[in-house]
C-alpha positions in Angstrom: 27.5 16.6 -9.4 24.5 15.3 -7.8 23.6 19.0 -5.3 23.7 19.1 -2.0 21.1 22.1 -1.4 18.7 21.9 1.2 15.3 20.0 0.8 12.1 22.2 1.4 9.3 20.2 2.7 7.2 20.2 -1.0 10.5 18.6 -2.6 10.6 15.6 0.2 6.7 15.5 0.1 7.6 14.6 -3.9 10.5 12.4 -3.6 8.5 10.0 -1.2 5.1 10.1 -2.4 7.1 9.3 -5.4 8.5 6.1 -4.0 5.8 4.7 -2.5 3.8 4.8 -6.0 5.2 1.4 -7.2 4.3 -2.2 -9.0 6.1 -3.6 -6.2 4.2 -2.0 -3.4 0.8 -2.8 -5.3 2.2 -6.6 -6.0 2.6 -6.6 -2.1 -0.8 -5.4 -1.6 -2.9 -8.5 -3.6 -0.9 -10.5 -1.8 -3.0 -9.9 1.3 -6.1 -10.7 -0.8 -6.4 -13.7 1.1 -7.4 -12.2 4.3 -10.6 -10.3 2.8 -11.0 -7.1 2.3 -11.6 -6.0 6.0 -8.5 -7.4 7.5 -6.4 -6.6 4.6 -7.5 -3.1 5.1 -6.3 -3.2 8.5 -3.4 -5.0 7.9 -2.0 -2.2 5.9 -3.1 0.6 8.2 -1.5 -1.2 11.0 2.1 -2.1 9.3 2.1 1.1 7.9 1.7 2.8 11.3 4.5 0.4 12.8 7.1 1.0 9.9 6.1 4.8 9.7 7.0 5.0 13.3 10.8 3.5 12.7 11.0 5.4 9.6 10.2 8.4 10.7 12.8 8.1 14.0 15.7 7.0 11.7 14.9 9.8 9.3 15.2 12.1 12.5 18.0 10.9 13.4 19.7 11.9 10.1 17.8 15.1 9.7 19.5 16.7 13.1 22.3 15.0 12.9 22.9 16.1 9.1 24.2 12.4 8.4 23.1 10.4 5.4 22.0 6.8 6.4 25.2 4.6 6.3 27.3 7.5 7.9 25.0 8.0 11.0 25.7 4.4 11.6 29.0 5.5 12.6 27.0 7.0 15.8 25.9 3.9 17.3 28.1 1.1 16.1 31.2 3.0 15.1 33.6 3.2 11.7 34.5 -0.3 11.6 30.9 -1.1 12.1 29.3 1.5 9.3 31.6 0.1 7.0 30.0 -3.5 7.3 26.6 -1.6 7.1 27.3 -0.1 4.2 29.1 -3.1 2.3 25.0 -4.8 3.1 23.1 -2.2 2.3 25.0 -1.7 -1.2 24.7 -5.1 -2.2 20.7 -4.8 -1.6 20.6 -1.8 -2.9 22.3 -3.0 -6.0 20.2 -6.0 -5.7 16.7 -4.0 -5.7 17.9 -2.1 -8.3 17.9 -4.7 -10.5 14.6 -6.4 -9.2 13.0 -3.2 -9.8 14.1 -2.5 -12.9 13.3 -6.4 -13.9 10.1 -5.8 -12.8 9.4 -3.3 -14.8 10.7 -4.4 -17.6 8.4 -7.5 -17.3 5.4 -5.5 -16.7 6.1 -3.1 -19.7 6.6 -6.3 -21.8 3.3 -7.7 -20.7 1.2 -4.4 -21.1 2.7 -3.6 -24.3 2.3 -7.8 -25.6 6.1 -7.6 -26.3 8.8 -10.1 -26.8 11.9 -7.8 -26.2 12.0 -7.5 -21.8 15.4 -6.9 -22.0 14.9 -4.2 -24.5 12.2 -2.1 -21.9 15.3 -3.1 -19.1 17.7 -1.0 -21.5 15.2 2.1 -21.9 13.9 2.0 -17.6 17.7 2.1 -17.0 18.0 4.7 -19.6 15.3 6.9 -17.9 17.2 6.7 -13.9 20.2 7.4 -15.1 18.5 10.7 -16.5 17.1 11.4 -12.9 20.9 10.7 -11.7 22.4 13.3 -14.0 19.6 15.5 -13.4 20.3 15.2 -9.4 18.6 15.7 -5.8 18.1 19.0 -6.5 16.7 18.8 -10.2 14.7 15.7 -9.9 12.4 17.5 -7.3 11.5 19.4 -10.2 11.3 16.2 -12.8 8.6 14.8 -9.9 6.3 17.4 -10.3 5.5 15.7 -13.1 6.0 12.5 -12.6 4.3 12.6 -9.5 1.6 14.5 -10.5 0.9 12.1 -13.2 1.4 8.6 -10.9 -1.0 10.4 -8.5 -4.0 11.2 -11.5 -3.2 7.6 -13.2 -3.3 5.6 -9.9 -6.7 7.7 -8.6 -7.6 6.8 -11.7 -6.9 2.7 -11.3 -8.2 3.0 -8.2 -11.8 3.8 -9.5 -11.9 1.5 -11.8 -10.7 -1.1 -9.5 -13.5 -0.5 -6.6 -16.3 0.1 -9.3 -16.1 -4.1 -9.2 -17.7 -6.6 -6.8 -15.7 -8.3 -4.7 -15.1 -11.9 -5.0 -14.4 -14.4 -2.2 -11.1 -14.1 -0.6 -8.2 -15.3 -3.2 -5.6 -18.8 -2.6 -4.8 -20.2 0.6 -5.5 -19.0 4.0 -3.3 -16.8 5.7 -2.2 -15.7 9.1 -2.5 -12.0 9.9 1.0 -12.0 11.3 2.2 -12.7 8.0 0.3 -10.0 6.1 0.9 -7.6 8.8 4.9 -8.3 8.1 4.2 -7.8 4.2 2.9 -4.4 5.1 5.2 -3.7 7.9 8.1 -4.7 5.0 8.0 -1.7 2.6 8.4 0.9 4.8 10.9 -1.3 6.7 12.7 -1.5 3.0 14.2 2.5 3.3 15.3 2.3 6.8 18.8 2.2 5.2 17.9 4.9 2.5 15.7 7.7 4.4 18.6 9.8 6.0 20.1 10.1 2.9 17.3 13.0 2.3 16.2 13.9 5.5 20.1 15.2 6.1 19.0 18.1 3.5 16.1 19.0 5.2 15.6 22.8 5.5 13.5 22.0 8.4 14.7 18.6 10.3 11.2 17.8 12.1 8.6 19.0 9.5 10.6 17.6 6.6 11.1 14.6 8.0 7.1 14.4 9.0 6.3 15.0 5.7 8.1 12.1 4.1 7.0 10.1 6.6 3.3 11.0 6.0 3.6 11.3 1.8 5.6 7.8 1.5 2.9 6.3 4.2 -0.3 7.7 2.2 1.0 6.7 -1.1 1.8 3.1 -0.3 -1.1 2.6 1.9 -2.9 3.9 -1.5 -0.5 1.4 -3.5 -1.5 -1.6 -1.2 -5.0 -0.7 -1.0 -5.0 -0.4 -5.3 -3.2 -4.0 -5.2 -5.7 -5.7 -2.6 -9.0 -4.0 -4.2 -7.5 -5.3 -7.9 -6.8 -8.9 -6.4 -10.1 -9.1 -5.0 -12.4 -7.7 -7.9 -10.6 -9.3 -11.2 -9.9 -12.6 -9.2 -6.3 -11.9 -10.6 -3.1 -11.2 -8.4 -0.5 -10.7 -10.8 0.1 -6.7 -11.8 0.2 -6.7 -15.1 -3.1 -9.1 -15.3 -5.1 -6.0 -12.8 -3.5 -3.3 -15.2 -5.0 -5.0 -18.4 -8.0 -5.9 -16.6 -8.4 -2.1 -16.1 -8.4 -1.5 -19.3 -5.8 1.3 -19.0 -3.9 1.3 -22.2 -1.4 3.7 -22.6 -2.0 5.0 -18.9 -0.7 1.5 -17.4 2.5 2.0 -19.4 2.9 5.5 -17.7 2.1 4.4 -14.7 4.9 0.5 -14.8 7.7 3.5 -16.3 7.2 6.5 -14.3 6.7 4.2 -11.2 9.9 2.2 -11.9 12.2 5.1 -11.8 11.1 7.2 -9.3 11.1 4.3 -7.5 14.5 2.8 -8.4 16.1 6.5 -8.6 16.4 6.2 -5.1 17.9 3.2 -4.7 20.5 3.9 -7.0 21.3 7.3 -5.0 21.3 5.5 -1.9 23.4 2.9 -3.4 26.3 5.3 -4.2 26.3 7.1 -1.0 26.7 4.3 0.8 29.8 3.5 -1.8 31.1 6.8 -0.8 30.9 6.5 3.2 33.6 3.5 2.0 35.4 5.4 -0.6 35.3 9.2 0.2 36.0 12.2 -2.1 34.4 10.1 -5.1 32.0 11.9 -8.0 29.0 11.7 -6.4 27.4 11.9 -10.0 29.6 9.3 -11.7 29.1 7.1 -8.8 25.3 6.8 -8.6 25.7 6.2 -12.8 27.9 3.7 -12.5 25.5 1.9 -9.6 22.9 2.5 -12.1 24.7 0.8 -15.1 25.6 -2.6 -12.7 22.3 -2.5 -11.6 20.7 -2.8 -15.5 23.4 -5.2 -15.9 22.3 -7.4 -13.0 18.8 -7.1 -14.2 19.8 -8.3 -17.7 22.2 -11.4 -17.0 21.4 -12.8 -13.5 18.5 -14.8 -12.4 16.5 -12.1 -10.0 14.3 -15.2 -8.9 17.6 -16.1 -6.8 18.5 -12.4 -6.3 15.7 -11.4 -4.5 15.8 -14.7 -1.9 19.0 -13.1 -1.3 17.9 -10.1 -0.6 15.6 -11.3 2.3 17.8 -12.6 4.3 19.9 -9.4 4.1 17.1 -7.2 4.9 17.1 -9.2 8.2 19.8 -6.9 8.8 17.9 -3.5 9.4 15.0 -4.2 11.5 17.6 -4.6 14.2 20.2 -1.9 13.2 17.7 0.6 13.1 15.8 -0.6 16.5 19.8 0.3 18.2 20.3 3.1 16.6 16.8 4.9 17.4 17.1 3.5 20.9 21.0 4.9 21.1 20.5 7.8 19.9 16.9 9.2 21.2 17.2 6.9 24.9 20.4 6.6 25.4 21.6 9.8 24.1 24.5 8.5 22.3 25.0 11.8 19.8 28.6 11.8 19.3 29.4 7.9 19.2 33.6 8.1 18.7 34.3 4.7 18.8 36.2 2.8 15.9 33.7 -0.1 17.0 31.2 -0.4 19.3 31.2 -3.9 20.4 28.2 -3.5 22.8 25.9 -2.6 20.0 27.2 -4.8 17.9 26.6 -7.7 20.0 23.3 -6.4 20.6 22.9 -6.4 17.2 23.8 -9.7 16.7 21.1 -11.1 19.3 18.5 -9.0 17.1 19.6 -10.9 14.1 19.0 -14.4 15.6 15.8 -13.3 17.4 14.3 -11.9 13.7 15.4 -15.1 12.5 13.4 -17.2 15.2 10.3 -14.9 14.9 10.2 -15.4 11.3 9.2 -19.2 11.6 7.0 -18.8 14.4 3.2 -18.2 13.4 2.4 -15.1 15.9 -0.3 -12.3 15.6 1.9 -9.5 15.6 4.5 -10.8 13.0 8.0 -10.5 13.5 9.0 -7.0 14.0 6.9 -5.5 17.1 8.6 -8.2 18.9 11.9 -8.0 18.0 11.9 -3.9 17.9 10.9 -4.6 21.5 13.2 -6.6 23.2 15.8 -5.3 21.2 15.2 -1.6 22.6 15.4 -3.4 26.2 18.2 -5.1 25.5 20.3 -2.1 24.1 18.7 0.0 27.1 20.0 -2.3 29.8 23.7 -2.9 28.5 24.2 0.6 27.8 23.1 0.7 31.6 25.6 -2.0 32.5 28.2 -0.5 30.5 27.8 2.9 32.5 28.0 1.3 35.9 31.1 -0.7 35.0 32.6 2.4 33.2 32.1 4.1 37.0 33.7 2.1 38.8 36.8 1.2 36.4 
């Protein structure tokens, strides 16, 4: 079975540096290449900073209350509503699994000027279900090495990527809003995983600190990698920087190792979430069979059409995680008994729509510092209401 030790600080500093070291995350960064250099560069310090800050609460939150991520929803919107949570984040989960592993695939295929993609989405799937049998506790062992080896190989790419001249800003224009949201969206992307760590931590504030700080270094590096590549080979596509590099063998280390410390865990997220449905399941057979669907998914369905999915379902958590930090830190709501809370639920619901309407308006500050804000005030004020009515009931 998949342990359920304690995690000591250099384990979580592992795990999430680990994460964060990712095609995807250096995709995301050329992306920003438009903007320039300068305000690329500030673009990913900022919407690192602002996701950091919800990460780091929500990883807290699990950390003290020694409740993995779709459980602790159980705090602020009740059972009913954790259920719903965790039906969401397992089809995401399941969904990013398979873009991940895709993605790879694609990469490795490109690098290594092969035909067979589907044959490198057999072998990355292969390699996570090894880190699933292995386990929490194990793979904090496997990521010394892997880790250790992303970190020389990407220090490495890095180098070579800023030994270049910049060229003149890549493709259309774009709005800072929109590139501060593209860095603002990764760490945004394991609000509904990081608790499912954090709730091992030997030491709730310093462990959850350090993930915080290792996953936010590592993708900051990961952006900065993608955005210094994009601008310097005039190419924005990942496999294109990689062979531009001139890596070799390295950039196949780096698209393999990558992908399953990466996807690793999604897949472990993506069973306990199955398990806070279905309880007293193998937690080991569980996160395999996760791992299987989500190689299958990868294979036979179109992840172009997948992954637009996924967006709108990640509209979910901005909003979930805004209540429940607010609930539980403001509010004080520690215990939260309630089958379902219809209060935060409807709040919720408002932060849905209001992510929605943000997301086609063109403002400096994106979508998320807005709607984090007014749904803290919102939830602040009805849990007010809700006091005062409860008084005089």
């Amino acid at each position: 079975m998949m342990q359920e030790n304690k995690m000591s600080n250099f384990s979580a500093s592992l795990l999430w540096f680990g994460a964060a070291i990712s095609i995807a995350e250096i995709m995301t960064g050329a992306l920003l290449a438009p903007l320039g250099f300068g305000k690329g560069l500030l673009a990913i310090v900022l919407g690192h900073l602002i996701g950091g800050i919800l990460f780091f609460f929500v990883g807290l939150m699990g950390a003290q209350s020694g409740m993995g991520a779709m459980e602790g929803t159980s705090i602020t919107f009740g059972r009913y509503g954790s259920m719903f949570f965790s039906v969401l984040n397992l089809l995401q989960l399941l969904g990013w699994t398979a873009v991940m592993i895709r993605t790879g695939a694609d990469a490795m295929q490109g690098v290594m000027g092969s035909e067979r993609s589907n044959v490198w989405c057999l072998l990355i799937g292969g390699f996570i279900l090894l880190w699933v049998f292995a386990g929490l506790t194990h793979v904090g062992k496997l990521n010394v090495f892997a880790v250790g080896a992303l970190f020389v190989l990407s220090v490495a790419l890095a180098v070579m990527v800023f030994q270049g001249k910049f060229v003149a800003p890549l493709g259309e224009s774009m709005q800072f809003g929109l590139a501060l949201e593209l860095s603002i969206a990764m760490p945004i992307s394991w609000l509904p995983l990081i608790s499912d760590y954090t709730k091992r931590a030997q030491r709730p504030m310093k462990c959850t600190l350090v993930s915080t700080l290792s996953y936010g270094l590592g993708s900051s590096l990961m952006y900065l990698i993608g955005l210094g590549a994009a601008l310097t080979t005039g190419n924005s596509d990942v496999v294109g920087i990689l062979m531009s590099a001139g890596l070799g063998v390295a950039a196949v280390l780096i698209v393999l190792l990558s992908t399953v410390t990466t996807s690793f865990l999604d897949v472990y997220s993506a069973g306990e979430s199955i398990l806070n449905l279905v309880r007293n399941w193998n937690r080991t057979l569980v996160g395999a069979l996760v791992c299987l669907l989500g190689t299958a998914i990868a294979l036979w369905i179109p992840i172009e059409q997948y992954e637009n999915f996924l967006y709108l379902i990640g509209t979910v958590f901005v909003p979930m995680a805004t209540i429940m930090i607010t609930d539980y830190f403001l509010n004080r709501n520690q215990k939260g008994q309630a089958k379902l809370n219809w209060t935060n639920v409807g709040v919720w619901m408002v932060g849905f729509a209001l992510y929605r309407v943000f997301l086609g308006m063109d403002t400096m500050v994106g979508s998320t510092i807005p709607v984090v804000i007014l749904v803290m005030i919102l939830c602040i004020a009805t849990n007010r209401i809700k006091k005062g009515v409860s008084k005089h009931v």
